[in-house]
N, C-alpha and C positions, 0 to 999 in steps of 0.2 A: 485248699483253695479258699482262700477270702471273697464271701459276696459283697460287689458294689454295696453301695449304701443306700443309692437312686436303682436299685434292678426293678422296682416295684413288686417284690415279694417282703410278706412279714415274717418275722424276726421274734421267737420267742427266748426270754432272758431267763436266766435261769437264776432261782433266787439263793439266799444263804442255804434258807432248808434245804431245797431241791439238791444245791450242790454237797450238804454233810451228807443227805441220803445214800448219795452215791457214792461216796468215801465210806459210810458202813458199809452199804452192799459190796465193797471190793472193786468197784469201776474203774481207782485209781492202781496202780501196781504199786509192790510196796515199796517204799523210800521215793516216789515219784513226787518229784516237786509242782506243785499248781497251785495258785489264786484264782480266786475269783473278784472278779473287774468288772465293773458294771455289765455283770449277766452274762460275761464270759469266762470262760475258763484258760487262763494263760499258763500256759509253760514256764517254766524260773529257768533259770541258766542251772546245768551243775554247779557245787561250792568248788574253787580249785583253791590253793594250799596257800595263795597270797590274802585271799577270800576269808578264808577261816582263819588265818593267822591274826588277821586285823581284826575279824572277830573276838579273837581271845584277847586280845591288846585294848580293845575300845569294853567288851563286859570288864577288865580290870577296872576300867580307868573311871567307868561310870557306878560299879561300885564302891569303890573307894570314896567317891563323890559325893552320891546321894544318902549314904547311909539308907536311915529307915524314914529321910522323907520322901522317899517314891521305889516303885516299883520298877525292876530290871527286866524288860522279857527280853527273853531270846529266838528271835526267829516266829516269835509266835502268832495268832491270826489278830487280826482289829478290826472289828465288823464295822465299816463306816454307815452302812444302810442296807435295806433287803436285798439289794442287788451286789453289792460289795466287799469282800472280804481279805484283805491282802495281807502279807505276811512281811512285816517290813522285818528290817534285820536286827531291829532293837526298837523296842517300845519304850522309854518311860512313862510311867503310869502315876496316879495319884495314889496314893497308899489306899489301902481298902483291906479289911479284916482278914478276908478268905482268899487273900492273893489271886483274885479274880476266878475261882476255880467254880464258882457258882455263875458265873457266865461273861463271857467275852467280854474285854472292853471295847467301848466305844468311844466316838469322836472328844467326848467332855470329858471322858476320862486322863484321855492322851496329853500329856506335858511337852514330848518329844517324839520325834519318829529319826530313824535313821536307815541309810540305804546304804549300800557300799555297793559300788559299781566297778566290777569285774570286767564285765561284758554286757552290761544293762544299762549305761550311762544314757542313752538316748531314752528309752524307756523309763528310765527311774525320771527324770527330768521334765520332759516332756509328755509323758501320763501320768506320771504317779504323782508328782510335783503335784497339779493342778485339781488331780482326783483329791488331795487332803485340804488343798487350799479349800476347796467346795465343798469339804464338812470341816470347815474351820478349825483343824490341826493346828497349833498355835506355830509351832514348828517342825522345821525339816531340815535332817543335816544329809550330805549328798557325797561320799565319796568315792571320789575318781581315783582308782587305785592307778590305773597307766602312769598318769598324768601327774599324780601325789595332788593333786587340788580337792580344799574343802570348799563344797559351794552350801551354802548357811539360807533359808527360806523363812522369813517372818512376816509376818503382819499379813494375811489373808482374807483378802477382800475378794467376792463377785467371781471366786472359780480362779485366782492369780494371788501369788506373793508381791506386795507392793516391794517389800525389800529382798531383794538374793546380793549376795553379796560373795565371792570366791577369794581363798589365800591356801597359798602353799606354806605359811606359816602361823596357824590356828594360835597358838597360845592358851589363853583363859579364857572361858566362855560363861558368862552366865545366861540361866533360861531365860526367854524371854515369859515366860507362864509361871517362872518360880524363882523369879531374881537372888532367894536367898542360896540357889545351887547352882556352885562352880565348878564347871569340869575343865582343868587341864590340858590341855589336848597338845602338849609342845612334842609329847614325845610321839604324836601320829603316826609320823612318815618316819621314824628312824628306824 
């Protein structure tokens, strides 16, 4: 059950820490998918096999791309603030010595994010969209598997992407944070 937001009772957030603690103590079950979202703990959709396929098709395609000037995660966490930690489905990253393994990146780190929407399209969109806009993500790629649409988010202003822009036929994309890198993206949806 979700409390109103007006019930007049407080609401304790739970921070980055609070929530690794409880992933070492074992709180979470193993393979159990969760984020943390401004101080709550969400549930991820199971991967299902269209999910992960476009997975393995978009990590080809981004490293072929970027070589060694950025960093590829996969699935990994991006701590945008004490209360936030989300797992987008692909990071690119700024290159950095120890491939982040001395600690999370963060918002200034982040060149890309990307989401692939299975059964999260409302969520990724409409939370998560606006949660990166307001740690100034420079970008956000958003794909609607149902549907085959890439929805593309730049220029983050005031908690909104002033530009979104959606096509069922991507092409070539350069960053908007790293103009000199071009990903391909014609063979998305095939």
């Amino acid at each position: 059950m979700n409390l109103p937001a007006d019930i007049g009772v407080k609401r304790r957030s739970l921070t980055v820490e609070a929530y690794h603690r409880m992933g070492e103590a074992g709180i979470f079950a193993p393979g159990e998918r969760v984020e943390l979202i401004e101080g709550e703990i969400v549930e991820m959709a199971p991967i299902g096999s269209r999910h992960s396929g476009l997975v393995n098709r978009i990590n080809h395609l981004l490293v072929q791309s970027v070589g060694k000037r950025a960093v590829v995660s996969v699935q990994n966490p991006v701590r945008l603030s004490r209360l936030s930690e989300p797992q987008p489905d692909f990071a690119l990253l700024k290159p950095r010595a120890d491939d982040y393994q001395a600690a999370t990146p963060l918002p200034e780190d982040v060149l890309l994010l990307v989401e692939i929407a299975e059964s999260s399209l409302r969520y990724d969109r409409e939370l998560k969209a606006p949660l990166y806009a307001a740690h100034a993500i420079p970008e956000l790629w958003v794909i609607d598997v149902a549907e085959k649409i890439l929805w593309i988010y730049r220029e983050p202003r005031e908690g909104a992407y002033a530009r979104v822009e959606k096509t069922q036929r991507p092409g070539s994309l350069r960053l908007a944070a790293a103009p000199d890198i071009e990903v391909d993206l014609g063979a998305l949806f095939s």
